[in-house]
N, CA and C of each residue as an Amber inpcrd file, in Angstrom:
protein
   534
 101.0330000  84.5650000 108.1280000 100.5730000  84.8060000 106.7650000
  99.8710000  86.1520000 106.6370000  99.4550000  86.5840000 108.1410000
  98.6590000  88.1770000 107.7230000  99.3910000  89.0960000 107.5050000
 100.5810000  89.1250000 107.7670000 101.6270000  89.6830000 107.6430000
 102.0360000  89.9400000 106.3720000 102.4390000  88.6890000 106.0160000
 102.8240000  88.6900000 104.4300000 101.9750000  88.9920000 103.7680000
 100.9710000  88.7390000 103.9500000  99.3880000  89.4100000 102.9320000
  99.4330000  90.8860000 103.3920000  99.3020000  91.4110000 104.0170000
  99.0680000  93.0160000 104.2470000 100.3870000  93.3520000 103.7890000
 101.4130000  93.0980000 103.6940000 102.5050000  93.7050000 102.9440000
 102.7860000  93.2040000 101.8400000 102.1450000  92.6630000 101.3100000
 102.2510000  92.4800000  99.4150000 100.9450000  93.5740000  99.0650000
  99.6980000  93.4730000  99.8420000  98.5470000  94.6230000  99.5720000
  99.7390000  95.9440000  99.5900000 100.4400000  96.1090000 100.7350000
 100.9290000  97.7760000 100.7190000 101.9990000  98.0570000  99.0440000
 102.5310000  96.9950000  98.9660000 103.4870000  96.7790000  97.8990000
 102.7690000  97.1690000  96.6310000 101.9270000  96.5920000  96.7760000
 100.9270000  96.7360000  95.3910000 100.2300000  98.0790000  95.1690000
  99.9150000  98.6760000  96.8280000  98.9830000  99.5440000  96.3940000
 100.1920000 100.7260000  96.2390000 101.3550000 100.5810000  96.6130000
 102.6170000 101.5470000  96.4860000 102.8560000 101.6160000  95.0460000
 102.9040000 100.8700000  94.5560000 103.5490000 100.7300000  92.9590000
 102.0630000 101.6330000  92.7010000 100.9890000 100.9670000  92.8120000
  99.3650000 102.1820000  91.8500000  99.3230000 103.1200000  92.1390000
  99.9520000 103.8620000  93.5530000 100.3700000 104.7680000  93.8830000
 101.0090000 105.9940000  93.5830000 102.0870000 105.0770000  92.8400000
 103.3080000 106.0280000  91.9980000 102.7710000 105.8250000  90.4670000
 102.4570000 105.2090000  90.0760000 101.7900000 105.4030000  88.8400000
 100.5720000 106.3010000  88.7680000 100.0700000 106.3220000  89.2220000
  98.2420000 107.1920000  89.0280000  98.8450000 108.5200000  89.5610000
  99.7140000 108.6390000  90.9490000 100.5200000 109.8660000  90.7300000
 101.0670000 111.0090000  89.7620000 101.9700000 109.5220000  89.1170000
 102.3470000 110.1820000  87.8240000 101.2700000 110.8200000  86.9840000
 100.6920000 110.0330000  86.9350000  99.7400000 110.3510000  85.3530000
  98.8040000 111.5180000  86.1600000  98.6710000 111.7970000  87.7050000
  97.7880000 112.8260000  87.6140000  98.5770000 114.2770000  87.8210000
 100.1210000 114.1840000  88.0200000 101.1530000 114.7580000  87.6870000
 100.7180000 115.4380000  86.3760000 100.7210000 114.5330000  85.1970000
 100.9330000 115.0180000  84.1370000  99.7060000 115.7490000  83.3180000
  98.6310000 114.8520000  84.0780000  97.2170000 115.6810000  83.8960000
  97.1100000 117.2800000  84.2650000  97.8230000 117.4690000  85.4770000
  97.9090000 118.4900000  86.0350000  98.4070000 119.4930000  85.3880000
  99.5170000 119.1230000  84.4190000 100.7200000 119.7810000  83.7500000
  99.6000000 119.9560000  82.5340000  99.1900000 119.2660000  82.1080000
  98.3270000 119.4460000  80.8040000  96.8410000 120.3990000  80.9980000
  96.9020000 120.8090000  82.5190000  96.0890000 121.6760000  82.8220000
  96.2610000 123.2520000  83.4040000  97.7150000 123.3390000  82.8180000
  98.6590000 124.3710000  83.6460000  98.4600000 124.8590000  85.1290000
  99.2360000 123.5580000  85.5180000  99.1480000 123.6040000  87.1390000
  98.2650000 124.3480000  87.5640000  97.0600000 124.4930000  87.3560000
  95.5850000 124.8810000  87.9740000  94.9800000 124.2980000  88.8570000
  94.7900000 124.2810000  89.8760000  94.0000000 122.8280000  90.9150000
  92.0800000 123.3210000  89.9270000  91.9400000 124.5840000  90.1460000
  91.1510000 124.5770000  89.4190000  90.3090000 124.5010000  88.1500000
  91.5920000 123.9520000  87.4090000  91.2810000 123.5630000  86.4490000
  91.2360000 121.9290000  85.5800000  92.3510000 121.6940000  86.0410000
  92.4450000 120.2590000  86.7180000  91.0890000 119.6450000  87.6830000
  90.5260000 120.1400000  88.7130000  89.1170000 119.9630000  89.1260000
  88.2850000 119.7920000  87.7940000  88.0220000 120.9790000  87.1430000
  87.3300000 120.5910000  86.5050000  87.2020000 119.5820000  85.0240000
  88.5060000 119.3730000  85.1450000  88.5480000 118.3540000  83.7490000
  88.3590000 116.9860000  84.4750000  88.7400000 116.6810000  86.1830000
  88.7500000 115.6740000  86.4300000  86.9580000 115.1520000  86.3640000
  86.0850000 115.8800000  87.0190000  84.5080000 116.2230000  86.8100000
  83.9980000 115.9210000  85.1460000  84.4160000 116.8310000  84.4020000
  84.0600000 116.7140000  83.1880000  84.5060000 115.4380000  82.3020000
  85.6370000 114.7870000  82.6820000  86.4610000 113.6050000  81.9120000
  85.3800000 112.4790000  82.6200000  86.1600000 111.4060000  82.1090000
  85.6120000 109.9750000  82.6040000  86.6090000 109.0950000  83.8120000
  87.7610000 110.5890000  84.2790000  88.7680000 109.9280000  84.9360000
  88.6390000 109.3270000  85.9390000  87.4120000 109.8350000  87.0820000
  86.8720000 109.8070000  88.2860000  85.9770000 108.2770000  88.4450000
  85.1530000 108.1230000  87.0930000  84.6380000 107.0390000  87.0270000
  84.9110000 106.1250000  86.0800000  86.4200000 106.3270000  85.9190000
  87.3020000 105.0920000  85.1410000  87.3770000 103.7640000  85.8770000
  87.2330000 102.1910000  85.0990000  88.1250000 101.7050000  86.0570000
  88.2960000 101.3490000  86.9380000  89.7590000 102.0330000  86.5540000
  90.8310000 101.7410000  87.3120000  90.6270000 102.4740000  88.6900000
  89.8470000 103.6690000  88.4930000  89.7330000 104.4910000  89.8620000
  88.4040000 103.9030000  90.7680000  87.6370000 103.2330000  89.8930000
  86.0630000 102.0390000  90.8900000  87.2930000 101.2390000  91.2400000
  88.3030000 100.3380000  90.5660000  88.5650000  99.7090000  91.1010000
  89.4310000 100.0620000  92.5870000  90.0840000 100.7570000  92.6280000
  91.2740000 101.3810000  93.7770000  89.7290000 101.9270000  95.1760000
  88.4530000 102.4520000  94.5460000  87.5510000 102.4530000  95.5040000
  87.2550000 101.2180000  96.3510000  87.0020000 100.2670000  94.8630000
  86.4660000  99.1690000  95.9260000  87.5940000  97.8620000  96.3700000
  88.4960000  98.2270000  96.1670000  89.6670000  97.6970000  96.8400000
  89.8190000  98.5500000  98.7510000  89.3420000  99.9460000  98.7560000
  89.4810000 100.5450000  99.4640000  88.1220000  99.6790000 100.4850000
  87.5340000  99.9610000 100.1840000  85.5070000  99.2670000 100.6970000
  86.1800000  97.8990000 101.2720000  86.6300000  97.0240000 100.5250000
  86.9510000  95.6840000 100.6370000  88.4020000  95.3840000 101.8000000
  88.9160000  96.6660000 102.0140000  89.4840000  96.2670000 103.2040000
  89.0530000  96.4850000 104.4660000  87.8620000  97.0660000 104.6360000
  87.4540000  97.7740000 105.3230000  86.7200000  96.5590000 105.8320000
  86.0910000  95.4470000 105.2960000  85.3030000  94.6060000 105.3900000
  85.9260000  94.3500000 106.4560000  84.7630000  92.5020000 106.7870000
  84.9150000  91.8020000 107.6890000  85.8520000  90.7390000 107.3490000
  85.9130000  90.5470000 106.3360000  85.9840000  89.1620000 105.4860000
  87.7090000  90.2030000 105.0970000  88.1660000  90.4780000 104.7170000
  89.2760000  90.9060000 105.0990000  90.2450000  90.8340000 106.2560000
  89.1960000  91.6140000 107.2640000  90.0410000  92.0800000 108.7800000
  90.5220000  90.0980000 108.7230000  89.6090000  89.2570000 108.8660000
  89.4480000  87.8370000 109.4200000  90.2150000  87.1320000 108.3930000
  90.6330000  87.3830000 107.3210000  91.0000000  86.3260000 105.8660000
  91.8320000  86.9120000 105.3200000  93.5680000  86.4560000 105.5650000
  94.5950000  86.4940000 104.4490000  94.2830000  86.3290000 103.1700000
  93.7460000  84.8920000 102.9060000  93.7100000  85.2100000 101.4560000
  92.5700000  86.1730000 100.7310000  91.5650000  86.7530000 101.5710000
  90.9740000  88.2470000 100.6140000  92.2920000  89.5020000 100.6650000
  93.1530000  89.2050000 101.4110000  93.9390000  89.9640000 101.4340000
  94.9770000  90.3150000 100.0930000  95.5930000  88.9130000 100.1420000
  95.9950000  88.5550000  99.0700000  95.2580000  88.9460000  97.2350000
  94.1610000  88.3200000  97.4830000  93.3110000  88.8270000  96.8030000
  93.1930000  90.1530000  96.3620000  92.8790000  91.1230000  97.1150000
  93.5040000  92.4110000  96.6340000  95.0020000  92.6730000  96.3460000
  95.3370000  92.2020000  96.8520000  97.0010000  92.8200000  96.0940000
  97.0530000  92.3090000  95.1300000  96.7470000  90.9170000  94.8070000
  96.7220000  90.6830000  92.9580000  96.0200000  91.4030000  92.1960000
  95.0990000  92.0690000  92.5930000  94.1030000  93.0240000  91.9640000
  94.7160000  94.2590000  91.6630000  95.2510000  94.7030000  92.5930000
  96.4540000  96.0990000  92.7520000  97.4200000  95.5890000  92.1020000
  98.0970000  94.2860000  91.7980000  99.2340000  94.4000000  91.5770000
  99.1570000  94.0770000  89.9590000  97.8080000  93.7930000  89.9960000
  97.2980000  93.3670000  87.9520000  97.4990000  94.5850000  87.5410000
  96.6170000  95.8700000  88.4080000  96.1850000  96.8330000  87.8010000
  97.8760000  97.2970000  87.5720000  98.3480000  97.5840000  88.0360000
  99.8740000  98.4370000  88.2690000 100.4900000  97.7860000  87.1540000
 100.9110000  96.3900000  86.6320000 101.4470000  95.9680000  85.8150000
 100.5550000  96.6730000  84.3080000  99.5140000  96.1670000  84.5640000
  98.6350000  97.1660000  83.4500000  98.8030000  98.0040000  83.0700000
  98.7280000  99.4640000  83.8290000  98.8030000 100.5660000  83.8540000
 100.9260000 100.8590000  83.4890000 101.5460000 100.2940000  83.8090000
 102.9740000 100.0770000  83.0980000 103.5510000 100.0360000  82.0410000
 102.6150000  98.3640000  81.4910000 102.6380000  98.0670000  80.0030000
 101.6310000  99.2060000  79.0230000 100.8890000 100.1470000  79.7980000
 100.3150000 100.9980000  78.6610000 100.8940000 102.2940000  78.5650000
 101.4780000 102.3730000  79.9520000 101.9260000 103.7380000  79.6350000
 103.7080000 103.7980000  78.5720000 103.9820000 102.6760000  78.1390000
 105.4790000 102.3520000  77.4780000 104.6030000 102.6200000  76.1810000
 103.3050000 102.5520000  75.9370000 102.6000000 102.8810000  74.3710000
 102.3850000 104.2170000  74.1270000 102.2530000 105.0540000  75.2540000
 101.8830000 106.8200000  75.3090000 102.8190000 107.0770000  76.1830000
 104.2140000 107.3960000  75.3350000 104.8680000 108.6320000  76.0130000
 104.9570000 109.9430000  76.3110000 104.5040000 110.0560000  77.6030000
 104.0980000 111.6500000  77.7760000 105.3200000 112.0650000  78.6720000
 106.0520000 112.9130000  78.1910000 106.7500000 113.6350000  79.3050000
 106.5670000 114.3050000  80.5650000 107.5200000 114.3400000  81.7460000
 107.4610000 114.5860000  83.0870000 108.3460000 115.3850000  83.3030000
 108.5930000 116.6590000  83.2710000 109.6730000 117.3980000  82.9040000
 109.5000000 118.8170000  84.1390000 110.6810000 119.4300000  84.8830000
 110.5080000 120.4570000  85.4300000 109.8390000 120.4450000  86.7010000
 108.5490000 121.7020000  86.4660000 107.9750000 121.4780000  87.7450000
 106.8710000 120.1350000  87.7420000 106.7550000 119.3750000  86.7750000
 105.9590000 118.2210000  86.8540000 106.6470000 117.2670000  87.2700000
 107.7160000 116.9000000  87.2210000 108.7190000 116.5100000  87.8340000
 108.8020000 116.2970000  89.6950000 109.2280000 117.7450000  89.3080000
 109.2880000 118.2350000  91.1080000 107.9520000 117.8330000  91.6190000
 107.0200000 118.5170000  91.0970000 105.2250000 118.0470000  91.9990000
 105.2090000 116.4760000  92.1010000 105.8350000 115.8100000  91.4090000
 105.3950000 114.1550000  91.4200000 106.2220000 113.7360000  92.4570000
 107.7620000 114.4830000  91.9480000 109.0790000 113.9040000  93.3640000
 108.0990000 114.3620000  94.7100000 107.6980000 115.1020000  94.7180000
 107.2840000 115.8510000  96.2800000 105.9600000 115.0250000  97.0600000
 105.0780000 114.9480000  95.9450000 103.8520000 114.5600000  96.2500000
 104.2270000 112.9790000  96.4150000 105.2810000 112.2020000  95.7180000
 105.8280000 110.9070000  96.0010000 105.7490000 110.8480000  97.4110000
 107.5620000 111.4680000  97.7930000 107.9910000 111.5410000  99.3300000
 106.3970000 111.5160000 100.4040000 105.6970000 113.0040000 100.2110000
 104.3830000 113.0840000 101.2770000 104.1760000 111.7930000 101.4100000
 103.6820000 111.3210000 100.3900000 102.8030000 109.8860000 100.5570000
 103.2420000 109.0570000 101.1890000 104.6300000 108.6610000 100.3140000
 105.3600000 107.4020000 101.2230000 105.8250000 107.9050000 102.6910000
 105.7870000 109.0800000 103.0820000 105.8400000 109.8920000 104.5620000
 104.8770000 109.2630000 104.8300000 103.8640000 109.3790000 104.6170000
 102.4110000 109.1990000 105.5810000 102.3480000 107.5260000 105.7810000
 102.4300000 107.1050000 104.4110000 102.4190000 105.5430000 104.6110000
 103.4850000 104.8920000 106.1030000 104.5770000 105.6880000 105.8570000
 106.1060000 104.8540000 106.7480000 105.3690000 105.3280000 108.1490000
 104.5330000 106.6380000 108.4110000 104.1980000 107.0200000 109.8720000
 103.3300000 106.1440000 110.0360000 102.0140000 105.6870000 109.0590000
 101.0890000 104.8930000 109.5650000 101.7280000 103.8560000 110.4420000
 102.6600000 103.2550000 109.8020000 103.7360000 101.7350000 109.7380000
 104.1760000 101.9380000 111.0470000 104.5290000 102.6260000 111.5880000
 105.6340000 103.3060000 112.2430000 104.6670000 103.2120000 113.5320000
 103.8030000 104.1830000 113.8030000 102.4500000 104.1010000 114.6730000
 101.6100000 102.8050000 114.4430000 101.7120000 101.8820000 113.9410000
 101.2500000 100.1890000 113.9660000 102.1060000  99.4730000 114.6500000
 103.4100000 100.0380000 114.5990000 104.2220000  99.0810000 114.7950000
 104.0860000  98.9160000 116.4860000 104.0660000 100.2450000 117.1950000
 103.9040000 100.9390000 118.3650000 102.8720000  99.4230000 119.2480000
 101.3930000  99.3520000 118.4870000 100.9700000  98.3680000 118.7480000
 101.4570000  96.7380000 118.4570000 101.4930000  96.3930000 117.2070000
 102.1900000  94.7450000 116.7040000 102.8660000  95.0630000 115.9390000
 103.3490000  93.7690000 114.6930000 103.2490000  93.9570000 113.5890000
 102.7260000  93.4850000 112.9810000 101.8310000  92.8470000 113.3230000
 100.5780000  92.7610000 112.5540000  99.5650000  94.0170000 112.1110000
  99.4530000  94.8730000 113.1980000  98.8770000  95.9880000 113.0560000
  99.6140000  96.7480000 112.1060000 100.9710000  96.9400000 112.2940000
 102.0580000  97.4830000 111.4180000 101.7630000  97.2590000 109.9710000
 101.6570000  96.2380000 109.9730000 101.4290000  96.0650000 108.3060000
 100.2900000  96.4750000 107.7220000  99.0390000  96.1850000 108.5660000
  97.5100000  96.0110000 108.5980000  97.3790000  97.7920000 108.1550000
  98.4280000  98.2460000 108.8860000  97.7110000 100.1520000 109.0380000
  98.6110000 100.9430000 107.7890000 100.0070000 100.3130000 107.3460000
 100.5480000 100.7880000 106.4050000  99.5160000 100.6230000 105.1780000
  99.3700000  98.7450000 105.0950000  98.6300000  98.9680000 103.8500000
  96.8000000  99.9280000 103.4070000  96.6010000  99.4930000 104.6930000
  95.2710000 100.6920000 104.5000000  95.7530000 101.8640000 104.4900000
  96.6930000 102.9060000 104.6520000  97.1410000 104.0350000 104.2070000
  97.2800000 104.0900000 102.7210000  97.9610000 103.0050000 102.9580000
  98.3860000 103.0020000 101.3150000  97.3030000 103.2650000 100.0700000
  96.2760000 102.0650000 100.3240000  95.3210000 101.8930000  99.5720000
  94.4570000 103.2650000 100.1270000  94.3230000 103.7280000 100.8310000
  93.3510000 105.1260000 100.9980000  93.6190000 106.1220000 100.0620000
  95.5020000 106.6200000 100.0110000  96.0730000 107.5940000  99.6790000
  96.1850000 107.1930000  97.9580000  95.7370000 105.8330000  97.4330000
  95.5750000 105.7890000  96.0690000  94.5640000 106.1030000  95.2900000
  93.5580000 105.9950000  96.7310000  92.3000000 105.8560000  96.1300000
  91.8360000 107.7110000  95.7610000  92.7700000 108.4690000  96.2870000
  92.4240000 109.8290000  96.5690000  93.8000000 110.3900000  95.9180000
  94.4990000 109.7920000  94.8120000  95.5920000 110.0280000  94.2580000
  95.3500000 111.9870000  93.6010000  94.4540000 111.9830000  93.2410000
  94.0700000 112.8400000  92.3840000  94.4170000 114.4350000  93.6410000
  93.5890000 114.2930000  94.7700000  93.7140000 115.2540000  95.6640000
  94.8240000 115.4220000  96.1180000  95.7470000 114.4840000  96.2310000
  97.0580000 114.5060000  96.8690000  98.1380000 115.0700000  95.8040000
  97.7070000 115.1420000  94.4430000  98.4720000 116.2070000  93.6760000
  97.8240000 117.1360000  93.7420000  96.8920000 117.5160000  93.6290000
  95.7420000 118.8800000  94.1760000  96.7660000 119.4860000  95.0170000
  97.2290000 118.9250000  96.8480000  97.2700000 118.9910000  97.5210000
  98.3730000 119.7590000  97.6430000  99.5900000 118.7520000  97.1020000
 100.8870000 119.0090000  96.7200000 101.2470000 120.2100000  95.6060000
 100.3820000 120.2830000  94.8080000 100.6020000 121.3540000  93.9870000
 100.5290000 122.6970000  94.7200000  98.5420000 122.8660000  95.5240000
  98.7860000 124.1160000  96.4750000 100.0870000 124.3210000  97.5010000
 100.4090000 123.3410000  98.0400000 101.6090000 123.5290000  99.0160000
 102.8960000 123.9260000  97.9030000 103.2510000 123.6020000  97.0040000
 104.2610000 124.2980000  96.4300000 104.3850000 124.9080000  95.2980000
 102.7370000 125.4520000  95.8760000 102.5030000 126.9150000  94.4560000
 103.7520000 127.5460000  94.4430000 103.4440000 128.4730000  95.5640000
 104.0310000 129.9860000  96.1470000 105.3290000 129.4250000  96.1040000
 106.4530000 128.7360000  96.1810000 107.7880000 127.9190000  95.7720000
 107.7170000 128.4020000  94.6460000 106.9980000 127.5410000  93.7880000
 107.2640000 127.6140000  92.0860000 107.2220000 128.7920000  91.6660000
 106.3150000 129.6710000  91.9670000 105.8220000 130.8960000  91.5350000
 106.9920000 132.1540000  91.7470000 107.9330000 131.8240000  93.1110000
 108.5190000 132.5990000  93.7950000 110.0250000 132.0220000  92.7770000
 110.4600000 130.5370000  92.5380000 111.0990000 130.6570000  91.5680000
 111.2680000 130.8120000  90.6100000 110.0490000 130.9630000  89.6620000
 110.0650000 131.2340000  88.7340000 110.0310000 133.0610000  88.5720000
 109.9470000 133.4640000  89.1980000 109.9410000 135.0590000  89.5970000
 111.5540000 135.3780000  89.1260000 111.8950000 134.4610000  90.0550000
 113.4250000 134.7730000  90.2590000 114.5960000 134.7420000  88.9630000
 113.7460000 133.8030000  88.2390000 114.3100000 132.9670000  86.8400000
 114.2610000 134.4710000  85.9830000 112.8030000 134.3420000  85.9840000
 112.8580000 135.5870000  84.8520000 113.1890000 136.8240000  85.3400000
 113.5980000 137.5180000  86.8250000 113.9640000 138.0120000  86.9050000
 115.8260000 138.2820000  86.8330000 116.3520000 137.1500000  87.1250000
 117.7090000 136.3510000  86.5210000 117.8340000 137.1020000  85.0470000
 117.2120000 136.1870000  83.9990000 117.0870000 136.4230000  82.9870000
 117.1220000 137.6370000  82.3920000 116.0570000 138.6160000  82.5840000
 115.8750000 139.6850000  82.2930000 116.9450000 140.8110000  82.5530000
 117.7420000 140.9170000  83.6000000 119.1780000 141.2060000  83.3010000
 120.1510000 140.9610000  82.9220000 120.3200000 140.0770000  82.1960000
 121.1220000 139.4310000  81.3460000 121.6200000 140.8130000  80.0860000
């Protein structure tokens, strides 16, 4: 059963994952791909201490526990929590359509892959030991890398500034001889 509980937690925290992604994708875009500017709206907004983002903290705290490591069903327990929030966060975003277009697009595809990279190595290096551990170390990746969603487009954006910048060079330089 620890098994199946630590991999409905990773499931869950995968889906909040790709959602809070998105939306900090699009935050980003609404901040013209600035990490520094984006920083500071994340500071100045209520985004940091939304919530949904206490909650993905103390989902993070709560695996960390004792009463976790020892108890499937707190396990469980969080993934219904992750998996409320994610359905949540679904049904609201079908009410505010914001577009994902271009390089917001690309930063979300990219910053996706990293993540689920890091998650499959955790998995991968658990497995090495059990699979119990396997599951145990995916889903705490998981839930870490949600809880820090915000930096990991930060992250992803600096890594494929100089890309974007260098194609878009190219575009308008394309263009401009036309």
């Amino acid at each position: 059963m620890t098994i199946i509980a630590y991999t409905a937690l990773a499931a869950a925290a995968i889906l909040d994952l790709l959602i809070a992604m998105r939306q900090d994708a699009i935050a980003l875009k609404n901040n013209h791909f600035s990490n520094n500017r984006f920083y500071a709206w994340l500071r100045e907004s209520d985004e940091l201490t939304s919530p949904k983002r206490l909650l993905f903290l103390t989902v993070l705290i709560a695996c960390c526990t004792t009463m976790a490591q020892m108890s499937w069903i707190v396990v469980m327990i969080l993934a219904l929590v992750l998996l409320a929030q994610g359905i949540h966060a679904l049904l609201s975003q079908r009410h505010t359509p914001s577009a994902i277009k271009g390089r917001a697009t690309r930063l979300y595809a990219t910053a996706s892959t990293l993540a689920l990279a890091a998650i499959a190595i955790a998995g991968y290096l658990g497995y090495r030991s059990s699979e119990a551990e396997a599951s145990q170390s995916t889903a705490f990746v998981a839930v870490m890398l949600l809880s820090i969603s915000p930096l990991v487009i930060m992250s992803t954006n600096w890594l494929t500034g100089p890309i974007e910048k260098r194609a878009q060079n190219g575009l308008d330089d394309h263009n401009g001889s036309d």
